[in-house]
Structure formats: C-alpha cells, structure tokens
C-alpha positions in Angstrom: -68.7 20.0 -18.9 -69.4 21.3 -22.6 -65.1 22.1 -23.2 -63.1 22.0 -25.9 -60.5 19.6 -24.7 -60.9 16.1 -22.7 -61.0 17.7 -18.6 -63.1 20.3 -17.3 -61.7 23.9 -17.0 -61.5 23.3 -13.0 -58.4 20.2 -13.9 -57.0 22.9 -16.1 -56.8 25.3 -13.3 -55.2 23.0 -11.1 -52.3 22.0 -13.2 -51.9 25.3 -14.3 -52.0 26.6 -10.5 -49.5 24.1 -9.4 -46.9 25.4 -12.3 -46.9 29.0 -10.2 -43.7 29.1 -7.6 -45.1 29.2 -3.8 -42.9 31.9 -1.3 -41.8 30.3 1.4 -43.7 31.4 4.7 -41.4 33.8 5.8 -41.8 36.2 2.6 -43.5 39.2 2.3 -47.0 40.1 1.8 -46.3 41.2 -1.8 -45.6 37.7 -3.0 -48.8 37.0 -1.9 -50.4 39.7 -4.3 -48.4 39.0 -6.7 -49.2 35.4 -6.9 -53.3 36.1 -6.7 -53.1 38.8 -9.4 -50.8 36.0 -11.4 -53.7 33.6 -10.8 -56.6 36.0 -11.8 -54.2 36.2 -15.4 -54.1 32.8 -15.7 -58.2 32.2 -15.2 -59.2 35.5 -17.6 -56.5 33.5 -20.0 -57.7 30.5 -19.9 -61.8 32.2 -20.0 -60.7 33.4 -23.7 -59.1 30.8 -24.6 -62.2 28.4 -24.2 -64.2 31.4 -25.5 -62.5 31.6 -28.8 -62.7 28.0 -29.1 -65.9 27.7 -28.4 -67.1 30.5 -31.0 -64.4 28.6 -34.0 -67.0 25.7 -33.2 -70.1 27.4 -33.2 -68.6 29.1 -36.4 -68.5 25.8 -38.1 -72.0 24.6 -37.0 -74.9 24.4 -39.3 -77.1 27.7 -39.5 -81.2 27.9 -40.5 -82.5 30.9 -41.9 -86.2 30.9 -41.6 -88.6 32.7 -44.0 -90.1 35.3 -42.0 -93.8 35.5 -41.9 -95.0 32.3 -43.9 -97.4 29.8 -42.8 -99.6 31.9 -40.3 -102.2 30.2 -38.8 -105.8 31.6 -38.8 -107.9 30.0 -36.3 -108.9 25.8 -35.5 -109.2 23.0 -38.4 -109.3 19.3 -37.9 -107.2 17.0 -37.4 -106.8 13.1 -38.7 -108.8 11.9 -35.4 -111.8 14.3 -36.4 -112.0 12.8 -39.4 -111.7 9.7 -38.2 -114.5 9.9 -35.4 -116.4 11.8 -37.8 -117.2 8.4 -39.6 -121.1 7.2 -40.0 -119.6 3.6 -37.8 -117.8 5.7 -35.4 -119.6 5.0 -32.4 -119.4 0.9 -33.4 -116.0 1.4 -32.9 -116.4 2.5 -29.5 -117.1 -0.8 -28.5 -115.5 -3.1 -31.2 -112.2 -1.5 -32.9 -112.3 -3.7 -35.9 -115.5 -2.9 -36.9 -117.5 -3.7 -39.3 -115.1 -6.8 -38.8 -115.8 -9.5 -35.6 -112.5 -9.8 -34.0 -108.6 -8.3 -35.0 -107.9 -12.1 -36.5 -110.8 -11.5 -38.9 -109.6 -8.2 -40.0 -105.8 -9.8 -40.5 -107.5 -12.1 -42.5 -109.5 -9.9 -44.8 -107.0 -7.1 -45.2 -104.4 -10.3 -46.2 -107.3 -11.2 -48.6 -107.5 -7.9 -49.7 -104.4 -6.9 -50.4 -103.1 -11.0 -52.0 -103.7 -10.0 -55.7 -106.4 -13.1 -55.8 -109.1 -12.5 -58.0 -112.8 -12.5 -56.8 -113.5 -16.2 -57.8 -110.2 -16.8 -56.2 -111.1 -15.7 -52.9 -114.8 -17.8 -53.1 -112.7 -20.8 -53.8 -110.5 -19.7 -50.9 -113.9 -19.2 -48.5 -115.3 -21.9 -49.4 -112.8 -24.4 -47.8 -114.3 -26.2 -45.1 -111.0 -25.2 -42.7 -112.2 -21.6 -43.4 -116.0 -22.2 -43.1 -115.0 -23.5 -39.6 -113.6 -20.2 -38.3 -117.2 -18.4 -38.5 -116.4 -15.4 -40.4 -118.6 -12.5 -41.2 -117.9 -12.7 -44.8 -119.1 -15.6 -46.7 -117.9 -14.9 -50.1 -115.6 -12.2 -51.8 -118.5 -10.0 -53.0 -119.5 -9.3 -49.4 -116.0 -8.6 -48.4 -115.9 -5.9 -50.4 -118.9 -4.2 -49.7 -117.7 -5.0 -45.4 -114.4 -3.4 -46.6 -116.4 -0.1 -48.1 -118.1 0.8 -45.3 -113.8 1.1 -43.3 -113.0 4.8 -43.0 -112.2 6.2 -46.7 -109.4 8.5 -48.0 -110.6 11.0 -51.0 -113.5 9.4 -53.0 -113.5 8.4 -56.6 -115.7 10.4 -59.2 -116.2 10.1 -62.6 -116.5 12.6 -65.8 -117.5 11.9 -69.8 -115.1 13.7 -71.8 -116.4 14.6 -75.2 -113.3 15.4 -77.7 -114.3 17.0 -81.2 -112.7 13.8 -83.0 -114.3 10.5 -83.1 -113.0 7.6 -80.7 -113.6 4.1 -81.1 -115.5 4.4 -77.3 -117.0 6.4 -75.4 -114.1 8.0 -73.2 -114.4 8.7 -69.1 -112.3 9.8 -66.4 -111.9 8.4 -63.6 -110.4 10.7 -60.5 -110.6 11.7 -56.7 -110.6 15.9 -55.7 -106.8 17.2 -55.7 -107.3 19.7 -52.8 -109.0 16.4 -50.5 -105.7 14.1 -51.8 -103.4 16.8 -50.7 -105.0 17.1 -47.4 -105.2 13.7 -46.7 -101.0 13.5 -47.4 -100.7 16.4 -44.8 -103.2 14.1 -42.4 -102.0 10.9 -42.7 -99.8 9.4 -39.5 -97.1 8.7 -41.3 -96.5 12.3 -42.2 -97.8 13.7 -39.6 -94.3 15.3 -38.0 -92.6 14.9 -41.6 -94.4 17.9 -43.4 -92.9 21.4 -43.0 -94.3 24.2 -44.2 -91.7 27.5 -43.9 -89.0 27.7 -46.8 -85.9 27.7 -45.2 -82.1 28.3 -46.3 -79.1 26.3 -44.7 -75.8 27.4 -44.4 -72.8 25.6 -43.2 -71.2 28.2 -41.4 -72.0 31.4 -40.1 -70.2 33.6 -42.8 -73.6 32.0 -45.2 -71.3 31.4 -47.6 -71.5 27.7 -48.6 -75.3 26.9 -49.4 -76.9 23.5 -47.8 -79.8 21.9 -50.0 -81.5 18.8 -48.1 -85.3 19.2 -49.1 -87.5 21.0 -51.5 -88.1 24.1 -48.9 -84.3 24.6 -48.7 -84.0 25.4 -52.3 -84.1 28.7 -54.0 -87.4 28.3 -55.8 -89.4 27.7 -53.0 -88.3 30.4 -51.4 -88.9 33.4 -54.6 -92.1 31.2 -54.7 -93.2 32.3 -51.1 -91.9 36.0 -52.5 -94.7 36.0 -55.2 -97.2 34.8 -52.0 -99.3 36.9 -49.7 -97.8 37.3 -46.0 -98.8 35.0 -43.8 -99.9 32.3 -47.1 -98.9 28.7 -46.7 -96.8 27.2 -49.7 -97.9 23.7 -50.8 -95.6 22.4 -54.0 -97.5 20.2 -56.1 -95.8 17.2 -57.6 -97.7 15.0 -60.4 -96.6 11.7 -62.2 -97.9 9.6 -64.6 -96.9 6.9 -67.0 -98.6 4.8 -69.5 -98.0 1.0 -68.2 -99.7 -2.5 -69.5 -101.5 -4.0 -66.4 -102.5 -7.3 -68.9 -100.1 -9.3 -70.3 -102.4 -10.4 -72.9 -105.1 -7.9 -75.1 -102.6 -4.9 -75.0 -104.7 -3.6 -71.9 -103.4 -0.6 -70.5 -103.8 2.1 -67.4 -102.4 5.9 -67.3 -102.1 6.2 -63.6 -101.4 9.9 -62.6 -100.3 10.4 -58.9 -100.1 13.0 -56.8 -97.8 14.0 -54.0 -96.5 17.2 -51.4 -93.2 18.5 -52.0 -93.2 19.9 -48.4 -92.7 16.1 -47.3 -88.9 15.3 -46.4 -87.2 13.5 -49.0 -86.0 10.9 -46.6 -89.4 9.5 -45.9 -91.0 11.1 -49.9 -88.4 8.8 -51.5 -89.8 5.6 -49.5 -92.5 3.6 -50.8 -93.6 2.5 -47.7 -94.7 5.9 -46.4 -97.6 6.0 -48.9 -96.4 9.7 -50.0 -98.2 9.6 -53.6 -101.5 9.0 -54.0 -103.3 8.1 -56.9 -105.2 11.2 -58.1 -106.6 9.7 -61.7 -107.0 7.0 -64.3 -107.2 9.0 -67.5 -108.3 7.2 -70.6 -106.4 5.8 -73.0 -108.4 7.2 -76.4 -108.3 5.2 -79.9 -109.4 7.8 -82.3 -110.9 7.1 -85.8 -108.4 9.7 -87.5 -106.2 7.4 -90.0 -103.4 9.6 -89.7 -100.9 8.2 -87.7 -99.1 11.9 -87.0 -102.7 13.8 -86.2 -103.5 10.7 -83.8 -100.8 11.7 -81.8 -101.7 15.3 -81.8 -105.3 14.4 -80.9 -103.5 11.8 -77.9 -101.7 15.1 -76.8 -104.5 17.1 -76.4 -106.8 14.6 -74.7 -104.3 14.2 -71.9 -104.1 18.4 -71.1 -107.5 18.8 -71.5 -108.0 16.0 -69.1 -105.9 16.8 -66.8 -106.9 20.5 -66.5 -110.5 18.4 -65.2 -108.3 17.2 -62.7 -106.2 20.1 -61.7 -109.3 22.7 -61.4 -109.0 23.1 -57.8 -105.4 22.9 -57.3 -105.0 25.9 -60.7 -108.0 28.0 -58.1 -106.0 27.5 -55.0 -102.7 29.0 -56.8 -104.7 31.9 -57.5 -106.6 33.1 -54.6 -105.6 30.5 -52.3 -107.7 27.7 -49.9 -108.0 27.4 -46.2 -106.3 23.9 -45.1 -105.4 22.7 -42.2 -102.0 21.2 -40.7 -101.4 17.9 -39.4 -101.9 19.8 -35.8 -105.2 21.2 -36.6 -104.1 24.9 -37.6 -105.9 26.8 -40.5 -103.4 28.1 -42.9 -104.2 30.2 -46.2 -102.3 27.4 -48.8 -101.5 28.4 -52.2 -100.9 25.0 -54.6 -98.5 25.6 -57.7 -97.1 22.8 -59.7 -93.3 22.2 -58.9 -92.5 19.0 -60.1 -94.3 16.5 -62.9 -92.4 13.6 -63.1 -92.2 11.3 -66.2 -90.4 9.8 -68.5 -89.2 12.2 -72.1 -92.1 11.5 -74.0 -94.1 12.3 -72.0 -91.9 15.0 -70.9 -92.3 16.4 -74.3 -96.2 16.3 -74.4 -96.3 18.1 -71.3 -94.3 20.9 -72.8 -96.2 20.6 -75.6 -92.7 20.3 -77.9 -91.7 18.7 -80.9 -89.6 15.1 -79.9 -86.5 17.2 -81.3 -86.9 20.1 -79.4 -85.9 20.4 -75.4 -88.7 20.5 -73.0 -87.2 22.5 -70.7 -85.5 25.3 -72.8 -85.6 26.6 -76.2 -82.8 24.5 -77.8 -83.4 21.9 -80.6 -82.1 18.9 -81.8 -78.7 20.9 -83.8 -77.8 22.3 -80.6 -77.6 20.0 -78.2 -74.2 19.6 -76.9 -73.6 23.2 -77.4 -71.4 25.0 -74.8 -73.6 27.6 -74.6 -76.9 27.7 -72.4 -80.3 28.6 -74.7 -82.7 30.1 -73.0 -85.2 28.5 -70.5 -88.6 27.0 -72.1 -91.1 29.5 -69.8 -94.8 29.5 -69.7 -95.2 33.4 -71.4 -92.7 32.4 -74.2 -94.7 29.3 -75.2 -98.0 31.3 -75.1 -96.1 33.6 -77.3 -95.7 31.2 -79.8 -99.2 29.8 -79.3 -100.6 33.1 -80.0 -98.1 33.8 -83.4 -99.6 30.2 -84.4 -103.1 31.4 -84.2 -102.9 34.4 -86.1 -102.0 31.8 -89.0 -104.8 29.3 -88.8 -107.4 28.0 -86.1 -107.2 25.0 -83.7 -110.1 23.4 -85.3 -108.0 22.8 -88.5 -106.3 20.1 -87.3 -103.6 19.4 -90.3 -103.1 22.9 -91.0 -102.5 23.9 -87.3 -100.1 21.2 -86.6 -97.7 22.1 -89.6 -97.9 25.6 -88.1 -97.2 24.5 -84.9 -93.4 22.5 -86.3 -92.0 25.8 -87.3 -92.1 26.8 -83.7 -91.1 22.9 -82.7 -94.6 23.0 -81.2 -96.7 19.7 -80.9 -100.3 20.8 -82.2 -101.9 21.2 -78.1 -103.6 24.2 -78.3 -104.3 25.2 -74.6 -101.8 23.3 -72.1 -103.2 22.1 -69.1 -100.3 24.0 -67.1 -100.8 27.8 -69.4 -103.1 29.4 -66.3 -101.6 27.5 -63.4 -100.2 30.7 -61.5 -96.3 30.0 -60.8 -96.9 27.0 -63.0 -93.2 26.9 -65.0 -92.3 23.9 -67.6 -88.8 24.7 -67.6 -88.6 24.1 -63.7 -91.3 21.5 -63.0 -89.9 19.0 -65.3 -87.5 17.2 -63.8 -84.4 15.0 -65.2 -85.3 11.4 -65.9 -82.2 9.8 -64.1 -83.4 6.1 -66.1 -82.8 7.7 -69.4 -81.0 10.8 -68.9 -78.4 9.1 -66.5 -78.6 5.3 -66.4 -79.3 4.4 -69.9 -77.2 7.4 -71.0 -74.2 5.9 -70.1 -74.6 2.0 -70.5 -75.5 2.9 -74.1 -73.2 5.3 -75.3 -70.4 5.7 -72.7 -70.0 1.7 -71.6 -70.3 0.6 -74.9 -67.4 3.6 -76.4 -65.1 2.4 -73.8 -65.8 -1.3 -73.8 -64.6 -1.1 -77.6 -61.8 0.7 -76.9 -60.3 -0.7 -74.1 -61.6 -4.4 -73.9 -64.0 -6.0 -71.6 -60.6 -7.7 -69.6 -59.2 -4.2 -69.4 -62.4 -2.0 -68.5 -63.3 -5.1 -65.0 -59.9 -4.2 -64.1 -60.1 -0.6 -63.8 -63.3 -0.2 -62.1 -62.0 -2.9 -60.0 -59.2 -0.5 -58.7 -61.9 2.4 -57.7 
C-alpha cells in the first residue's frame, strides 16, 4: 500500500476501531448508531489525513514543464540500421558478420592492430612473424589492412579544400574536414546515444509552487528555451558545440595539428561528459599557416583571420540550417525540421579571444577591459550586433586590405584585426554566451597561482596541511 506511515490504512482502522467503547448487549439501538456514525468519522478522518499527506509529498516532488509544440515530426527518416544495411557489403554480411574479415578472431585482431598506435612498418614486422603467418589471415601486410578496414561501414567522409589567403605562406595551405550536418546526424544515430538525445527544452522545478529552478542539462536551461522562442512551431532545436586546440602530435620538428571537434548539446551531460561515449567527433584539421609577413604582430592578425575564414568553410551548412532550417531525422526514424545554432565553443583564452575577435586585454565575453576587471559592477555583454557595430565604425576609417593601418584601427575598439568572424551571420550565434569558462585556467590555475601561493606565504605550509586537513 502506497501510505504515508509503515501499515496500511486497513491496520490503522483496526486499532483505531478497537479504541471505540462496545454497549453491552442489552443496550439500546441508539448505541448502535451512534457507534457506526462514530466509525464513519473516524474513516472520513483518517481519508484526509492520508490525503493531505499524500499531496505535502507530491508537493515536494520534482515537476517537468515541457515546451509546448517543439520537435514535431513530419513523416519517416532512417534510422542507424538503414544506414547500416544500406552499405555496398551489406548482403556479405548476411552470411559472414565480420566481413570483409574471415572470422570474429581475425577482426579482434585487426581492430587491436588498428587501434595499438604501431606504425605501418610496425605492424609488417608484427605480420611477418612466423606464429602470425601460421594463423592464415586475410591480411598479409599493414597496407592491405587498411584498405580491408576501408571498405567497414563509414561515419561522415573526409573532404578536402585549398584555401588561398591574400598573404603569402611558406606552403600551400588545405583543409582537411567531414560535412557538419552528416557529423551531427551521425551523433543523433549512433547506439550509444540512441535513448540519450532529447530534443524538447524543458524547465524543472523542485516543487509545485515553481519557485526553486532545477538545471541538469542543456535543455533545462533558460537559453535553450528563448532559443526555441525565436524558432518556428513544430522546429527541432539542435545546440551546436565546437572545440579546438592547437596541440604538438611530434615530439621532435615542432609538428603540430588544430583538431576542431564537434558535438550535440541535446546529449545528457552524464553520458556528453564521458569519453567513452564517443560524443565529439572530429569535424576538421585546419592548417597551421607560416606566413612570409616579418611582422610578428600582423602574423598574428593574419593567424586570426585564417582560422574564421576557415572555419566559416566548415560551418556553411550548420550557418544554412540556423537560418531556414534542415530536415533530420531522430534516433527512431522521425523527420524533424532542425534548426543548428552555435551554443557552446569550447577552448582555452587565447583562443577564446580570437574567437571573439578581442584584444588579449579585453574580455571576450563582455565589453570590459583589462582596468576593470575586478570591478563590482557588471559591463555589458560582448553581443554579436555590438561587435559588428564596431566593425563597421572601423571600416569607415580604413579598408581590410590595409593590413597595418586596419589593425591599429581595430586597438581603439580592443578589436583584433579579423574583419568578418566566422560566427557574424550564424542566426542565434552569440559570443558572449557560447564561450564558455575555462575551468583549467579560470578555476584550477587561478587559485594554485594566486590564492595557494597568498596563503602559503602567509600562513606557512605546516599551518595551511593542517587546516584543509580539518575540512
């Protein structure tokens, strides 16, 4: 029984019944009457009493409101399977499931070879063992291991693009990248995800007077809900998260990669914040320029614009989708009419500062600078009009093309020389809200060097163990 209280209402009845005096037997019939009316009392009491404390409970209980009318569906998609079957080897399959592999102890052993780190000669050395040559594989030497592993069912394919910049580099530049809109369905596809994507902003509340607001994911904020506001009824929201970071991948000849991944902010941070559940994909390798410029200052401005006008390649589809929208379909199969803005690019302050195309002592998020930081009052946010704004007042003094010129224009706004951010005609598209706090550097390396290190001076190493030992 679903009660308040340890016994069911029927035990309460019976101790409660047995408290009510019996008339003997020879009494009137009015004792009688007065002892079933007296009994009716105490079960209407009791009902209200178990009433009450059932609604005080339900009170207290967690309560969803739903955003009414998003994520419609218009008619039959695909689903992961289709795509699957729909593979040029799909019929091999049928009658061997490792395909184009022999047996499931030769795929082990290539996807192990695969995914080892070994280099190509490393794995020829590795084939051409005689214990190996005994087990009869398909693959003979790591050059035709690759080519059995192309022909597996692919996610999004690579492509390519020559990007031509009006400055000299030292090489020819190229980036390398796979279509947004097919990386974003592919996230919605995949298994993993399949019953972790949600699609309707919601809002949480942790009782039923709404007054104490829960936030768990990205849909139960604010912002995805005004951004399903500036939608169409029945349109499908889709947050778009980026990252990137320039990283060595040599430790010798100063090689280095720009990854720039891409990920669904409809995907519960419980599995999003896992790296096992494969939620960012790589979208793009963009190209790491050495320009011929000897200035050290208009190299960087050069750097800056090379990365926006290389990732607006990139972000084409996903900037047309967050204008008029694209038909996608859910992990289920259902058409929906998605809409793509960008909610969250995540890097380190920098880069941060590139991205919002900002001086390194100006905020990137909000029109402070360097003087008033610390300052008890709030400047105003860093928005997508006000920076065109300031673009356009920087025009009307000198061109683009005049590179010095432009860029000591561009410092008395605390603006960093890029002419046309890749994010200035992404609808919804906001700096001050997709750029996220670096914890590492904001939080973490905050405090170690400027907190740990105040108090460690002033209260002694001895003293400072013991106090955090007593938290």
């Amino acid at each position: 029984m679903n009660q308040p209280c340890g016994r069911c209402i029927t035990s309460q009845l019976r101790i409660k019944s047995s408290e009510i005096p019996f008339s003997s037997a020879d009494g009137n019939a009015d004792d009688w009457i007065d002892m079933d009316s007296s009994f009716d009392m105490l079960v209407d009491g009791l009902a209200d009493e178990v009433f009450d404390v059932e609604m005080e409970t339900r009170s207290h209980e967690p309560v969803t409101e739903l955003y009414s009318g998003a994520s419609a569906n218009y008619g039959q998609g695909y689903t992961f399977m289709d795509t699957f079957d729909a593979d040029p080897f799909s019929s091999e399959r049928r009658h061997n499931l490792f395909y184009p592999f022999s047996s499931g102890a030769e795929w082990k052993f290539a996807s192990w070879l695969a995914n080892s780190g070994l280099s190509m000669a490393t794995i020829d050395e590795c084939l051409s063992l005689d214990v190996i040559k005994s087990q009869r594989f398909s693959f003979k030497t790591a050059k035709v291991l690759r080519n059995l592993i192309e022909l597996l069912p692919s996610g999004p394919r690579w492509k390519y693009q020559s990007v031509k910049t009006k400055s000299p580099t030292r090489r020819a530049l190229q980036v390398f990248y796979r279509d947004a809109i097919e990386c974003l369905q592919h996230l919605i596809h995949s298994p993993s995800n399949s019953r972790q994507v949600h699609f309707v902003p919601k809002k949480i509340y942790s009782a039923m007077d709404c007054t104490q607001h829960i936030y768990t994911d990205w849909l139960t904020g604010d912002w995805a809900w005004e951004l399903q506001d500036a939608l169409p009824d029945g349109a499908t929201l889709l947050g778009v998260v980026l990252s990137s970071d320039k990283m060595h991948i040599t430790q010798v000849g100063n090689c280095q990669a720009h990854p720039l991944l891409i990920s669904l902010a409809n995907i519960l941070a419980d599995i999003h914040r896992k790296g096992s559940t494969n939620s960012y994909l790589l979208l793009a390798l963009l190209p790491i320029p050495r320009f011929v410029q000897p200035n050290k200052h208009l190299r960087g401005v050069l750097a800056s614009r090379l990365l926006h006008q290389v990732i607006s390649i990139i972000v084409k589809p996903l900037k047309m989708a967050a204008e008029v929208g694209r038909m996608m379909s859910d992990p289920v199969g259902n058409l929906k009419h998605c809409f793509t803005p960008l909610v969250a690019y995540i890097a380190d302050t920098p880069e941060q500062h590139v991205i919002a195309c900002v001086t390194d002592n100006a905020s990137a998020v909000s029109m402070a600078v360097s003087k008033q930081f610390g300052d008890p009052l709030r400047c105003a946010a860093r928005t997508a009009s006000k920076t065109r704004q300031l673009l356009i007042a920087v025009k009307r003094e000198t061109r683009a093309q005049n590179l010095s010129s432009y860029f000591q224009a561009c410092r008395k706004w605390q603006l960093n020389g890029v002419a046309s951010p890749f994010w200035l005609d992404w609808a919804l598209a906001e700096p001050s809200s997709f750029l996220n706090p670096e914890v590492l550097h904001h939080f973490f390396k905050m405090f170690w060097d400027h907190d740990w290190k105040w108090c460690s001076r002033m209260l002694g190493a001895d003293e400072l163990d013991f106090q955090f030992s007593l938290l």
